[in-house]
GUBA-317247 format. One line per 2 residues: number of its first residue (from 0); their letters; for each residue x, y, z of C-alpha. Coordinates in steps of 0.05 Angstrom, whole numbers. Example, Ala and Ser with C-alpha at 12.3 -4.5 7.8 and 13.67 -1.06 7.14 Angstrom:
<recs>
0) AS) 246 -90 156 ~ 273 -21 143
</recs>
This chain:
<recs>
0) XX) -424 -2357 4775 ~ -408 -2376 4851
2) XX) -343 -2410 4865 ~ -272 -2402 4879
4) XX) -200 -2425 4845 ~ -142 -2432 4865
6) XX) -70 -2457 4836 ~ -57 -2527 4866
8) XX) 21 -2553 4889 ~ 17 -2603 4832
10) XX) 11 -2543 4780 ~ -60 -2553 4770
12) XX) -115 -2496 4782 ~ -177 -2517 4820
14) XX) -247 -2496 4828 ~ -302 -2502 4879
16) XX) -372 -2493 4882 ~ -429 -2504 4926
18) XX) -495 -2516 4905 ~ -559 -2484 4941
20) XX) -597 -2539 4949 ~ -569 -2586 4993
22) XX) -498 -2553 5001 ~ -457 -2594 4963
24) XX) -390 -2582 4939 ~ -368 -2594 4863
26) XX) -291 -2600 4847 ~ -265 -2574 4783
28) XX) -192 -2583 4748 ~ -154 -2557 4689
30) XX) -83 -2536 4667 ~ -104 -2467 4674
32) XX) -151 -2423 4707 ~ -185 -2400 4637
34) XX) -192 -2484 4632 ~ -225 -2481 4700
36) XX) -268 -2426 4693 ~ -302 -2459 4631
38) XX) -321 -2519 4663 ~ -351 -2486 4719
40) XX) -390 -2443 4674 ~ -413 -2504 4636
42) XX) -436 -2533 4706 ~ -481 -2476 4732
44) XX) -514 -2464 4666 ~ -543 -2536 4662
46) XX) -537 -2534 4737 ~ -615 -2556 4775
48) XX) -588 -2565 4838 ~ -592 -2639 4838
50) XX) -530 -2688 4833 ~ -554 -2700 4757
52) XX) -510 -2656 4727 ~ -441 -2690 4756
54) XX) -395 -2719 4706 ~ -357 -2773 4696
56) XX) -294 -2729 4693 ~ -317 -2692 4754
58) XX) -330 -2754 4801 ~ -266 -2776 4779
60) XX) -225 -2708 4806 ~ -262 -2717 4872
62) XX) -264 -2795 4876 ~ -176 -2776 4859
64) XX) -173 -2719 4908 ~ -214 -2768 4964
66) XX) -161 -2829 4960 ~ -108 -2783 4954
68) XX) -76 -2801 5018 ~ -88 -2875 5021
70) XX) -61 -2900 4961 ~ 18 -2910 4940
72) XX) 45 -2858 4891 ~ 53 -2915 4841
74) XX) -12 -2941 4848 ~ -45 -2869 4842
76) XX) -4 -2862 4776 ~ -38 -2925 4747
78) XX) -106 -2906 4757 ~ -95 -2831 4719
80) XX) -61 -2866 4672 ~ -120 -2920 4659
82) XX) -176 -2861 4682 ~ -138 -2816 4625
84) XX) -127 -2867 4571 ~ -194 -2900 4568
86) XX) -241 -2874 4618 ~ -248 -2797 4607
88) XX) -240 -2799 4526 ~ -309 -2851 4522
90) XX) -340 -2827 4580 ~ -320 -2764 4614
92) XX) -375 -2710 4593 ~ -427 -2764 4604
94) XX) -471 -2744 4672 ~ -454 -2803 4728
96) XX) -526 -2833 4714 ~ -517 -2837 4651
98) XX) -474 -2892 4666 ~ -507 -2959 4646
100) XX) -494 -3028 4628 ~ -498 -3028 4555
102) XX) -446 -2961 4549 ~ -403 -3006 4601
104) XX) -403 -3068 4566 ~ -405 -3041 4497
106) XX) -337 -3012 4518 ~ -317 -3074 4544
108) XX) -333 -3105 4476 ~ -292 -3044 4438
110) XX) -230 -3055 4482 ~ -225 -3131 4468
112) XX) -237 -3117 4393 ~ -178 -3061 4396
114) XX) -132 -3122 4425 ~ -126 -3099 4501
116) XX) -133 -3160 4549 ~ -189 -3184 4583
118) XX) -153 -3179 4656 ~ -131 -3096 4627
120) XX) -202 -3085 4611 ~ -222 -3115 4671
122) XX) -171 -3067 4716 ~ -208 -3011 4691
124) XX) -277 -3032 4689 ~ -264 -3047 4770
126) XX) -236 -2980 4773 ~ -303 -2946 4744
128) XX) -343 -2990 4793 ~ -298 -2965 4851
130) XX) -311 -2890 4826 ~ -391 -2901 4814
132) XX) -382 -2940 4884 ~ -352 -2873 4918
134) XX) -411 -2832 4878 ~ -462 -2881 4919
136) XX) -435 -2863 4980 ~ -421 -2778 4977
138) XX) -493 -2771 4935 ~ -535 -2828 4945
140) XX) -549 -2843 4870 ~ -578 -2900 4840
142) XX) -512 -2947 4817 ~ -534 -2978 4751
144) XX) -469 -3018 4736 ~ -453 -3056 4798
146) XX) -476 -3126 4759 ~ -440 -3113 4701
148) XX) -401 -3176 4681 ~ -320 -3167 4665
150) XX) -282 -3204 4615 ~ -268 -3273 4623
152) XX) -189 -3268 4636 ~ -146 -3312 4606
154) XX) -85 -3347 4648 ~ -25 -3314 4625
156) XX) 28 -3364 4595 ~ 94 -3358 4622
158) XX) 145 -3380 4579 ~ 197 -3418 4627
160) XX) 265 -3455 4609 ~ 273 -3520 4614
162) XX) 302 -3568 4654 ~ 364 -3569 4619
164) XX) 357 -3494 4599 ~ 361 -3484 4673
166) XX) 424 -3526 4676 ~ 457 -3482 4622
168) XX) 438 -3420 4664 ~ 460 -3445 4731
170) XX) 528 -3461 4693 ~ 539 -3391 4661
172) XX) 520 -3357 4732 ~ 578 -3397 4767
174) XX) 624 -3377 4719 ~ 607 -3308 4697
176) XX) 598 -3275 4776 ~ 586 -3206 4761
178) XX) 533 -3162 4794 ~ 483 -3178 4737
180) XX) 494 -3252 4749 ~ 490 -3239 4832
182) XX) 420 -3218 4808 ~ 392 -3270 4769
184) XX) 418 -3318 4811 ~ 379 -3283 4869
186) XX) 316 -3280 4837 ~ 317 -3353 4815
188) XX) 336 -3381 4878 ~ 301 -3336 4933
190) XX) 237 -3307 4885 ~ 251 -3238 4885
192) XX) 213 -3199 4848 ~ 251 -3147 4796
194) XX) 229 -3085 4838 ~ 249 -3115 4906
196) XX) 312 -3139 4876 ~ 336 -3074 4854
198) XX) 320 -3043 4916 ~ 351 -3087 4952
200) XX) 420 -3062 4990 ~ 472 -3097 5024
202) XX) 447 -3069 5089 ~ 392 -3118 5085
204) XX) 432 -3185 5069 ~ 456 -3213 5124
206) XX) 510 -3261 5120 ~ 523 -3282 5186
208) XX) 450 -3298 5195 ~ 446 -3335 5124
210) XX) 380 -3281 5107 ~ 353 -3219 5063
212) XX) 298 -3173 5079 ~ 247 -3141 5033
214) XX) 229 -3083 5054 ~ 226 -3037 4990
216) XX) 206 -3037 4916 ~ 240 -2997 4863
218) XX) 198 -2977 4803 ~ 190 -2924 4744
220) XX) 112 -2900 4741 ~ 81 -2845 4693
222) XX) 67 -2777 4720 ~ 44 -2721 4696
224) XX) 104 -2687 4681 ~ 134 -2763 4649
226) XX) 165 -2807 4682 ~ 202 -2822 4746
228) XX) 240 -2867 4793 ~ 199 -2885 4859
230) XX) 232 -2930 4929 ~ 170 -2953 4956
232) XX) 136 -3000 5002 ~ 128 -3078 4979
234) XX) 61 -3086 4935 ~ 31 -3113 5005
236) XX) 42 -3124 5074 ~ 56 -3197 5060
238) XX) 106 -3170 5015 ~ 152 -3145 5072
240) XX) 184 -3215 5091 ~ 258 -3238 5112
242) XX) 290 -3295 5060 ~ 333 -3351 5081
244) XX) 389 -3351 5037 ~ 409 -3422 5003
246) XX) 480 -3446 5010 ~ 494 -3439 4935
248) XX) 483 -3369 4940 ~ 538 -3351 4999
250) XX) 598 -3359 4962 ~ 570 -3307 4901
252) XX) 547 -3259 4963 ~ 608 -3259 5003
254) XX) 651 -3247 4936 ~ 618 -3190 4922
256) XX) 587 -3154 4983 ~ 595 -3080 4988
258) XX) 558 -3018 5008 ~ 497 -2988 4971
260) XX) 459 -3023 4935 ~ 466 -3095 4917
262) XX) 464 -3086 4841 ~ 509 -3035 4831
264) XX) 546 -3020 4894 ~ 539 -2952 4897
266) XX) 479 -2906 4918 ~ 451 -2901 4852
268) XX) 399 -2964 4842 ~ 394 -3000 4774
270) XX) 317 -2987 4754 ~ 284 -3052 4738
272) XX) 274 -3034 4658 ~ 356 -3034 4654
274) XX) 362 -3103 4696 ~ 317 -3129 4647
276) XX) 362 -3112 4590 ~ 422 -3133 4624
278) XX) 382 -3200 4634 ~ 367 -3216 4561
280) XX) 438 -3193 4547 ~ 462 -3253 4588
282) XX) 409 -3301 4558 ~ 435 -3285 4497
284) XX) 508 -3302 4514 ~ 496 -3363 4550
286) XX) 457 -3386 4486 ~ 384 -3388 4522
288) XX) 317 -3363 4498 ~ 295 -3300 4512
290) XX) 252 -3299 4581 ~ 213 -3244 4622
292) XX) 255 -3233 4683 ~ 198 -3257 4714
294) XX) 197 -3322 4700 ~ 258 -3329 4751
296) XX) 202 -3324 4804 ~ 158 -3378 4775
298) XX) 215 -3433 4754 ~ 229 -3411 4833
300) XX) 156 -3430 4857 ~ 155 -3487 4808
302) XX) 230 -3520 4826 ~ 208 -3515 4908
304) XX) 150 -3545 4901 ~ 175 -3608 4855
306) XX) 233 -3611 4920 ~ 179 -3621 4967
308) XX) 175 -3547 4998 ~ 108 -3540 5042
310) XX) 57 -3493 4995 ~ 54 -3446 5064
312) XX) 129 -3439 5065 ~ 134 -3424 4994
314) XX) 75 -3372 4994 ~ 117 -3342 5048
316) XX) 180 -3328 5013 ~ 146 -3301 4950
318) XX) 105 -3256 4994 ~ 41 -3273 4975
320) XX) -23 -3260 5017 ~ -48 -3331 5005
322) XX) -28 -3405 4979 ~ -85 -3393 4930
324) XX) -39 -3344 4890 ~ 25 -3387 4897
326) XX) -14 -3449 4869 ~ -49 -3409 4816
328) XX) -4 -3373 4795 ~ 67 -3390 4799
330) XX) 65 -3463 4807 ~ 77 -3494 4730
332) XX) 63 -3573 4719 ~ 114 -3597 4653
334) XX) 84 -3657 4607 ~ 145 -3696 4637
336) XX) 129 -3687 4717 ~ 49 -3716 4689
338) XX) 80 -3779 4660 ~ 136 -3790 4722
340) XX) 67 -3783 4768 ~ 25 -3826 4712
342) XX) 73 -3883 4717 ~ 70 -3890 4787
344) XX) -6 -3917 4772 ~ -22 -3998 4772
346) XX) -58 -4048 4789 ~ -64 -4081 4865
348) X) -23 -4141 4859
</recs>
């Protein structure tokens, strides 16, 4: 058996081998070099010297190793985690070209039935496309599931408060100012989301100028090894945007500026799984319904836009890439704005 291996940084061994035929080399991985060494074995004894014998589990170490660079740490976490949950157990000793619509949407059909949602299932169909799409391009093969259909997705229902709800909350804020209140107030009146908000440090609000900037995300992704805390770029370029503070919000900010960061003061963040539990702690004693943090950012997009805000602005302070999102997606009509619009219908005189 040709080859080498070699112990990676991540604690992983690796293997390589080239075949004869067309020089080609094949990437193996394991926990341990015994782990390695029987999957290269495996290879070369059903090995023809043809891209046939590459499996799903193999293109997805090399299609991994290959995007390596260009991908957040976060985002590369999602995609084991998805790859390792779903994709390897039904698929990964499966040769690439055995890959074919019915095996792709009969597990599309088993992950609905097991109660995952259509846009989840969808996330990792795309991500097997993007893998057979990489396969296309290193070994010329024959892709046999680039017109496979995903899942209808459903549009998520955001539960929001109320008018009056809203009322209640803005009420409890002004009289409870603590550094938990400081953010929820932020996120409902400037859109931030709960990553950007906790990673958010004095050093970015600017008082004198009236403004924020968002310039980092704070969140906890799978690994490996568990999990851990990662400070990381914005989810996009549009993401990275300056905020004009609203008036309401001064007095809260000057009351309580500091040093560190904004939601604890120190140097020490507040991870965004705590802030939410803070958050339905204070739902609960202002006497609201329990709400995703979330929803701050959509009663945001909704509340602009029923004040008149341009759709371009608005897009703008939530960071999004387009108005198509904003409008889509975090703009919420209530039976009661219909009727006020309804009513404003009549005859010509």
């Amino acid at each position: 058996m040709g080859g080498s291996i070699y112990l990676r940084r991540d604690g992983r061994y690796e293997g390589r081998c080239r075949t004869g035929g067309e020089g080609r080399i094949f990437y193996f991985y394991g926990k341990s070099r015994e782990e390695v060494e029987e999957k290269m074995q495996e290879f070369w004894e059903g090995q023809s010297y043809g891209t046939t014998q590459l499996t799903v589990e193999m293109l997805f170490e090399e299609w991994r190793e290959a995007i390596r660079l260009r991908v957040k740490e976060s985002t590369m976490a999602n995609y084991v985690g998805k790859a390792r949950a779903h994709i390897l157990p039904a698929f990964g000793k499966l040769r690439i070209q055995e890959l074919d619509p019915g095996r792709i949407q009969g597990f599309i059909s088993d992950k609905l039935s097991r109660g995952l949602s259509a846009g989840y299932v969808s996330d990792i169909v795309i991500l097997i496309k993007s893998m057979m799409k990489f396969a296309v391009s290193r070994y010329n093969i024959r892709n046999r599931i680039q017109e496979v259909v995903l899942p209808k997705k459903k549009k998520a229902q955001i539960l929001l408060l109320s008018k009056a709800q809203q009322k209640n909350l803005h009420r409890y804020l002004g009289t409870h100012r603590d550094a938990t209140s400081l953010g929820v107030a932020l996120s409902l009146f400037t859109g931030l989301r709960i990553g950007e908000l906790c990673a958010l440090r004095w050093g970015d609000v600017d008082l004198g100028r009236r403004t924020l900037s968002v310039t980092r995300t704070l969140q906890r992704i799978r690994t490996e090894k568990g999990t851990k805390l990662v400070l990381t770029e914005p989810k996009s370029n549009s993401s990275v945007r300056e905020i004009p503070i609203p008036d309401c919000l001064m007095p809260m900010l000057r009351e309580q500026a500091g040093e560190g960061y904004v939601l604890s003061g120190t140097e020490k963040p507040v991870e965004p799984r705590l802030m939410q539990y803070r958050f339905q702690g204070l739902l609960k004693k202002a006497y609201l319904p329990s709400i995703h943090f979330h929803a701050l950012r959509h009663m945001f997009a909704t509340n602009c836009v029923e004040m008149g805000f341009d759709v371009k602005s608005l897009s703008e302070i939530l960071g999004h890439s387009g108005v198509e999102i904003t409008l889509n997606r975090y703009v919420h009509s209530s039976l009661e704005r219909k009727k006020q619009f309804m009513k404003r219908l009549r005859f010509a005189a």
